[in-house]
N, C-alpha and C positions, 0 to 999 in steps of 0.2 A: 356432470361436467360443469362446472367453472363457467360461468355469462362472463366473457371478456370485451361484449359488446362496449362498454363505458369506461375502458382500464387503457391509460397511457397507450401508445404504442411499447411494445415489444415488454410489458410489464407482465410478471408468470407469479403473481400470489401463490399462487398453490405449488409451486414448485419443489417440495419439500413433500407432498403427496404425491406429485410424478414421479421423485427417485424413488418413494417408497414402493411405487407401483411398476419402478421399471422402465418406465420413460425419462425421453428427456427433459432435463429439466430449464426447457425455455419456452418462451412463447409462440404461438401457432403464423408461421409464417405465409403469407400466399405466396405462390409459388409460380411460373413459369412452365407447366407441368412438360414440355417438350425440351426448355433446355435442362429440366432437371430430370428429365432420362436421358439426355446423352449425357451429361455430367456421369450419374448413373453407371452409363454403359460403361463407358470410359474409365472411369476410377477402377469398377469391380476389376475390369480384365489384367489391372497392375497384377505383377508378382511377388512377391515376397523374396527379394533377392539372398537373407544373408538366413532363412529359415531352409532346413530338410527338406526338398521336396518342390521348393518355393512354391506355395501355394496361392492362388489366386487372394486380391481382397474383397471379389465375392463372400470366400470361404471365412478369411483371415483376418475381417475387421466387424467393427460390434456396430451395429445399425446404429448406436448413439453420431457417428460418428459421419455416418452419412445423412445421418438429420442437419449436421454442421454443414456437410458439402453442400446439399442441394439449399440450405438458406443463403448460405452466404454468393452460392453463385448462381442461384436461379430464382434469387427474389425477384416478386414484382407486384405492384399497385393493382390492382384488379380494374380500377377506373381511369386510369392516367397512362399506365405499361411502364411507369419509373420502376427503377431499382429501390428499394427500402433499404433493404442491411449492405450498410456502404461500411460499419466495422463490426466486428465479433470477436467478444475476447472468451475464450474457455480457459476453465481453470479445472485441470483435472489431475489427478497424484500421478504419481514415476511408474514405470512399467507398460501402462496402456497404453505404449507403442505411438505419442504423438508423434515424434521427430518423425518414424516412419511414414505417416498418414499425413501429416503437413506435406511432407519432400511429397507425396503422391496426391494432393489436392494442388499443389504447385504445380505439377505437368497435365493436371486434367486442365487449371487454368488457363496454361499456357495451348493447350489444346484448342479449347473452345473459344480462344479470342481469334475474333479475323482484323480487329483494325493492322494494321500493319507498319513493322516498326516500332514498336512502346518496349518497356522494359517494366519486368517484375524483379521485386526480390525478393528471395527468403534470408532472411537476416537471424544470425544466431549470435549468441552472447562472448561465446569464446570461440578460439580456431579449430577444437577436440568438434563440438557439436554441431560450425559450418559443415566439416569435412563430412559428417555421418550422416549429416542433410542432403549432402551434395554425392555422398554415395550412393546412402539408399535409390534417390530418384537415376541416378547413371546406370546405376546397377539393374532397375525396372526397365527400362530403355535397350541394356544390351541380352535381356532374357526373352524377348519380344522383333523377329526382324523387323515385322509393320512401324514399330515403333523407331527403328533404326532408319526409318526410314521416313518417319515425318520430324525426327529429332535430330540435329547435329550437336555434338556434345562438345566442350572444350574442355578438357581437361585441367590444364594449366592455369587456366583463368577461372576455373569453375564457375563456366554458364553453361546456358542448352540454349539456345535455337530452335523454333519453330520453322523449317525450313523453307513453308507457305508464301509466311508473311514477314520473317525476318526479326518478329518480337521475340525478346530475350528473359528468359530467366535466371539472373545473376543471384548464386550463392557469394552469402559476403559475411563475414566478423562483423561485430557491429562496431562503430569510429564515429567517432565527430565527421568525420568527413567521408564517410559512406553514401550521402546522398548527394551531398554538394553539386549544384549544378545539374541536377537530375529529376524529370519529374515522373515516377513508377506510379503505374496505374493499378499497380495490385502491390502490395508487401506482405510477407508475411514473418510475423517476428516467433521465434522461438522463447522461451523460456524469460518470457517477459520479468519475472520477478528479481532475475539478475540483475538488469537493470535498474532497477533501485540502489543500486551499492555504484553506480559507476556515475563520475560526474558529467553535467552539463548533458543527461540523457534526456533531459526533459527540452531539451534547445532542440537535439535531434529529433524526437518526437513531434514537434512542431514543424518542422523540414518534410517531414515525411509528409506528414497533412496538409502542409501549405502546400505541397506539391500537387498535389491531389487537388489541389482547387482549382480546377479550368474547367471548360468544357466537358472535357473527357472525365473528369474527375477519377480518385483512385482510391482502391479499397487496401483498406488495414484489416488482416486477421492477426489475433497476440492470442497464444497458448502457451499455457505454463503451469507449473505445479505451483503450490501455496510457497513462500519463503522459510528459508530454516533460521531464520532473525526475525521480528517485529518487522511487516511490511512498513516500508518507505521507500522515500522521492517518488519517480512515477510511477512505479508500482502501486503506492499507495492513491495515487490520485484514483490511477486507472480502479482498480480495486472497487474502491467507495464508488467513484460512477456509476460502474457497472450493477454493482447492490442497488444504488439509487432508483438505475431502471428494471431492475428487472422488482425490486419492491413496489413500482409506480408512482415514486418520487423524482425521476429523471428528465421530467417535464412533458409537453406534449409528444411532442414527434423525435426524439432521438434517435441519431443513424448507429448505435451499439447496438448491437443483439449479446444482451451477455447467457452463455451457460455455465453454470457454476456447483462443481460438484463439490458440496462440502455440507455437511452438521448444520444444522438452525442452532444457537450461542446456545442453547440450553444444554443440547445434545454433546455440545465441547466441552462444557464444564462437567459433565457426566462425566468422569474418568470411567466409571463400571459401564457404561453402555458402550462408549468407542474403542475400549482396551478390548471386546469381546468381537471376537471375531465373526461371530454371527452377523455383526451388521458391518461388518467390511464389506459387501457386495455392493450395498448403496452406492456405495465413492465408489466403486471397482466398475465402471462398466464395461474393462475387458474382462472379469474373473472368468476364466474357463479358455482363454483364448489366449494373448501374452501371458498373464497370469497365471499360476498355478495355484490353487488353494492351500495345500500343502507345505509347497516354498515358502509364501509369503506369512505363514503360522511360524514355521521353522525359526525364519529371519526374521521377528519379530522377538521370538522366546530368547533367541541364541545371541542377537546385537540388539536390537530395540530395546532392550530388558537388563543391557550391563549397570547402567546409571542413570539419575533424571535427566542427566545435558542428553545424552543417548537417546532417550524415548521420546525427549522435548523434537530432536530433527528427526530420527526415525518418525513421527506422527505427524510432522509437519510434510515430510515429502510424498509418503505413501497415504494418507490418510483427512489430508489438507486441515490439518488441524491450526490453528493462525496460535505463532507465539506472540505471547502478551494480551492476549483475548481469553481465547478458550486452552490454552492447552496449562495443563497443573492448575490445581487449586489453590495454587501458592499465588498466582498472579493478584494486584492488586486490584481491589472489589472497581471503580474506578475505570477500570482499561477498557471495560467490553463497553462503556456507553462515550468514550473520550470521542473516537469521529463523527460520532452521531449528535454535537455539539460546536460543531463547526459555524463561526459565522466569518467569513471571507474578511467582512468591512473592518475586521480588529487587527487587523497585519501590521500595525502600526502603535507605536505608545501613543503617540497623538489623536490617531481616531478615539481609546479608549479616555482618555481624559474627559476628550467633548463630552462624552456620554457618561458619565460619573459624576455624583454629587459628593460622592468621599473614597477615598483607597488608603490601603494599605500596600508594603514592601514588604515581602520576605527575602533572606539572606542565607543565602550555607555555601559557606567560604572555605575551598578545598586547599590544600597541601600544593608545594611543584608539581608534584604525578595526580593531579586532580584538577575537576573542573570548579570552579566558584563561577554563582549562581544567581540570580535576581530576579522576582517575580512579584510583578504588581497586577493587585487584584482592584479593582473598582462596582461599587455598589452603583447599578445605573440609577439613573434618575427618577425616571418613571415608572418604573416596571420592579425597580429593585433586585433585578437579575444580577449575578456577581460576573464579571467580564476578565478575562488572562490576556496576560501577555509576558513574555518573560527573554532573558538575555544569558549567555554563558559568556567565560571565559577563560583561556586555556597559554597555557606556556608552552615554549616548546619542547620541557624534557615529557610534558604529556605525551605529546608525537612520539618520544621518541621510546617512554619504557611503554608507551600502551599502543602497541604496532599493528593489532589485531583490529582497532579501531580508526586509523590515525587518519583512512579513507575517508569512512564515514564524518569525522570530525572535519577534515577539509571540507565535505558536501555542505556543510553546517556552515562553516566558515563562509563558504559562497554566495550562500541562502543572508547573509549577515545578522545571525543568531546568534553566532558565536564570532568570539571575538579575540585573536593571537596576540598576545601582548609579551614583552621580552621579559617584564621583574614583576614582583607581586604589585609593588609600587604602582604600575602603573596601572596592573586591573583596580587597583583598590582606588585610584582616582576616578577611572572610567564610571566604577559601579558608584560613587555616592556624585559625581556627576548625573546620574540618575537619577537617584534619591533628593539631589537640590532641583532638579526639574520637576519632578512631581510637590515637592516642596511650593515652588514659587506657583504652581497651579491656583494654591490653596486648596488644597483638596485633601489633604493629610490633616488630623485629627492632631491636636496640643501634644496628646501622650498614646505612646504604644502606637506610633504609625508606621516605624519602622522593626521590625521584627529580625533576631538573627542567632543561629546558634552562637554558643560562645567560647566556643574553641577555635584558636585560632585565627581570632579577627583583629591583631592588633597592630595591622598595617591600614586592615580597614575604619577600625577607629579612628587614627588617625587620620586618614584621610574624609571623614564625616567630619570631625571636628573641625579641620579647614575650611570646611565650608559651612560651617555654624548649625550641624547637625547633632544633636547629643541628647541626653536625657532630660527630660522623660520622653522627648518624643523618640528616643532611640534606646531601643528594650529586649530584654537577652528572653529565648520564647526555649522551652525545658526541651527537651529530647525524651525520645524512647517513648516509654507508652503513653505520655503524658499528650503526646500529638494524635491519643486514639479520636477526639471529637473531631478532627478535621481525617484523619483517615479514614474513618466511617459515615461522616457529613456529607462531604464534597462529593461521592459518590450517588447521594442520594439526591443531591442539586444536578450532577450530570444526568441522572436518570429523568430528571422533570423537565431537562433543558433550562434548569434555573442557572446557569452558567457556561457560559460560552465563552470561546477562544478563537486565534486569529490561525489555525494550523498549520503553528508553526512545526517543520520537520523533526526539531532537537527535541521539542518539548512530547511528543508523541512515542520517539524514540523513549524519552526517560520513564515515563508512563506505562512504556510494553514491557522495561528490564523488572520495573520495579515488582519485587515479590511482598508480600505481608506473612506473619504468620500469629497463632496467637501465644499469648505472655500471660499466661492466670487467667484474669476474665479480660484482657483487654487484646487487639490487635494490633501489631507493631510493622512498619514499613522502616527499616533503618538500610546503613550501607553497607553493614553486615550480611545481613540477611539478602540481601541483596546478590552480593556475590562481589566479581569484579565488575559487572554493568552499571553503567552510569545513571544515577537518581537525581543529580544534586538538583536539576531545575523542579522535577518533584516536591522533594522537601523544603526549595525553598518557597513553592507554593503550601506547604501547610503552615509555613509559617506564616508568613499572609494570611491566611486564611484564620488562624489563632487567633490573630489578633481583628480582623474585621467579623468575626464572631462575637465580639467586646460591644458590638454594635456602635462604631465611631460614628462620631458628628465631625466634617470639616472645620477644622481654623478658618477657615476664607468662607464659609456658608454663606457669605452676602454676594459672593463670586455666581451662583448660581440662583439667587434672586434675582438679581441684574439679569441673568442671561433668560430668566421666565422659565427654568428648565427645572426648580423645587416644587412637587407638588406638595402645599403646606396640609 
């Protein structure tokens, strides 16, 4: 076994040999060992309200599951008697019966608490899977009289009562204004990954926690399947965190316990290892219990297998396979090491300046029903690491023929990534507005500092040349295969960490759509190939990057003499 004596809290290296072996895949919790057999008790004797027979969840749930229960509610310090795991996020595929097992770790919570008074919630994404939360656990309650008897239900309102002490557990949709004024000593969130597609979820999430900070303090559980899109917004946050700690990157003492049933990246870009049902059990740790073996083959051969968009969310919900990572071997080489390049402090064009002795602009200027694009790359000063930051911008017949998205682009919009402008005109000021600021830096190189395809830019010309932007320092950079050194480069700088980004949302996003394939001997990432997903901040990072492979020297290089920041 594993010496975890000297590993983070709650950090499980090996956790990729626990699913091999059948265990859970988190770290070894202390435990409370008396309140985690009444927890225990309690949960098992739930019933199974909407199964034949309703079967106890003694019978009816898979011990991964009550490795969750008893961490999350019967942690404890063995030297202190504090609670540890104050949140746990699981991420496990469709089927294995959460929503059931949450609604019934909801009423064992609401069981074992005696302060009196408080309120929990189970929070779900849409109103279809509050109801099914707030059934299942009513329906446990009226198959049980004991339980009728320590539970008052409300229907109408969708709570329950503990009839003891008067603490509530309120099923709710999730809303901006689901907490407000509220401070819940437990939540529990359903289907966490929906949450990324909805805005200002990340405000709410900070509501929930901020509540949570008293005295009393309040616990977060989030279970969810993998996303059938390129995880974002808090989804993405939560995600990366939780990898963080459970790899022992998450710092000292972190209050996440994450379990995460899903592939090491190797295992994802395997299409022949994960497409084979053999190792479906791993991710499956109800196979034999909600699951069927059989079904889940059938439904795979018969709908998972119509078309690649098909087997891309078939694999993402049953199988947790992450699009834009691991799932096709079509995604760009690039994607799988993009979050693992994160540095916080570049969120801003300005931070990256500071720390730059020379940059480059790239440009891919889209149509009305498209996005146009800006991405300025900077070579640090000391280290020479190449540094991102980049800008979109959108019109509103975008919104309106690309409807599929238009949410998502709002998120964007909020985030002030992206930028709604009424005519081309006016992106095209905006964006060499950019280009003169990087400009008066001095940081831009005589010739080839500005890079841009050359379709279609001759509003954007225009608008360069206003502002005494033009040749040679402004240069049309080839398309198609001819961008294979930056599409096969850059990924090899993300892999050494020789290039970091401010993580931004949009830019993530265009990184997960983007597919590659090859063209003779070379690899092409175009908007073709692509699909309808949005690239263009992508490609305008390879054109930057074309051109800071030129190896520039700044125009202003005394600029950073001055500042002592040139190592000559």
């Amino acid at each position: 076994m594993l010496d975890t004596a000297d590993l983070p809290r709650f950090a499980c290296p090996d956790w990729w040999e626990r699913i091999q072996a059948g265990q859970t895949p988190m770290a070894e919790v202390p435990l409370n060992r008396e309140k985690a057999a009444k927890a225990t008790a309690f949960f098992n004797r739930l019933r199974l309200p909407d199964v034949p027979g309703n079967p106890p969840l003694a019978d009816a749930c898979g011990e991964w599951f009550r490795d969750i229960l008893c961490a999350f509610l019967a942690s404890e310090d063995q030297d202190t008697g504090l609670r540890l795991v104050w949140e746990l996020l699981c991420m496990v595929p469709k089927k294995n019966s959460k929503t059931t097992y949450v609604a019934a770790l909801g009423l064992t919570a609401l069981f074992m608490e005696e302060a009196p008074n408080r309120q929990m919630l189970l929070v779900a994404p849409s109103q279809n899977i509050s109801e099914r939360c707030f059934d299942q656990a009513q329906g446990m309650i009226r198959l049980d009289p004991k339980l009728r008897e320590i539970f008052k239900v409300q229907d109408h309102v969708k709570c329950i009562t503990r009839s003891k002490t008067g603490t509530q557990l309120n099923v709710k949709t999730f809303d901006t204004s689901i907490v407000t004024g509220e401070i819940p000593i437990l939540t529990i969130i359903d289907e966490l990954h929906e949450l990324g597609k909805k805005a200002k979820a990340a405000a709410v999430m900070q509501q929930i926690r901020g509540g949570g900070i008293t005295k009393q303090r309040g616990r977060v559980l989030m279970i969810t399947t993998q996303s059938d899109e390129p995880p974002a917004g808090i989804w993405r946050t939560e995600l990366d965190k939780a990898r963080k700690i459970r790899d022992g990157k998450g710092g000292a003492s972190p209050i996440m316990l994450p379990v995460l049933y899903e592939y090491p990246v190797e295992k994802q870009l395997d299409q022949e290892y994960w497409r084979d049902p053999e190792h479906w059990d791993l991710i499956l740790p109800n196979m034999g219990l909600s699951i069927d073996r059989q079904a889940i083959v059938d439904d795979y051969e018969n709908n998972g297998k119509v078309n690649k968009e098909a087997e891309q969310i078939w694999a993402s919900q049953h199988l947790n396979i992450e699009i834009g990572v691991g799932l096709g071997g079509d995604g760009w080489s690039g994607a799988m090491h993009w979050m693992s390049c994160v540095d916080s402090s570049l969120a801003d064009l300005d931070a990256l300046l500071k720390r730059s002795e020379v940059c480059t602009v790239g440009i891919d200027w889209g149509g009305a029903d498209d996005l146009a694009a800006l991405y300025v790359i900077g070579r640090e000063a000391t280290t020479k690491r190449w540094l991102g930051w980049g800008r979109a911008w959108a019109r509103p017949t975008v919104f309106e023929q690309r409807k599929g998205i238009a949410q998502r682009l709002n998120k964007f919009a909020e985030d002030g990534d992206l930028i709604i402008c009424t005519s081309g005109e006016e992106q095209a000021a905006s964006a060499a507005a950019i280009c003169r600021r990087v400009a008066d830096s001095g940081l831009l190189p005589e010739t080839a500092g500005i890079g841009l395809d050359s379709a279609g830019v001759a509003l954007l010309l225009d608008a360069l040349e206003a502002l005494e932007l033009e040749q040679p320092l402004v240069q049309a950079v080839t398309q198609g295969w001819k961008l294979q050194t930056a599409i096969s480069s850059v990924p090899l700088k993300l892999e050494d960490r020789r290039f970091l980004h401010g993580d931004q949302a949009i830019m993530a996003w265009c990184v997960g759509n983007a597919k590659q394939t090859l063209k003779g001997s070379n690899y092409v990432v175009t908007k073709e190939v692509s699909g309808a997903a949005k690239i263009d901040l992508l490609m305008a990072l390879f054109n930057a990057a074309m051109l800071m492979f030129l190896n520039p020297e700044a125009k202003g290089l005394s600029v950073y003499r001055d500042r002592g920041l040139l190592v000559m």
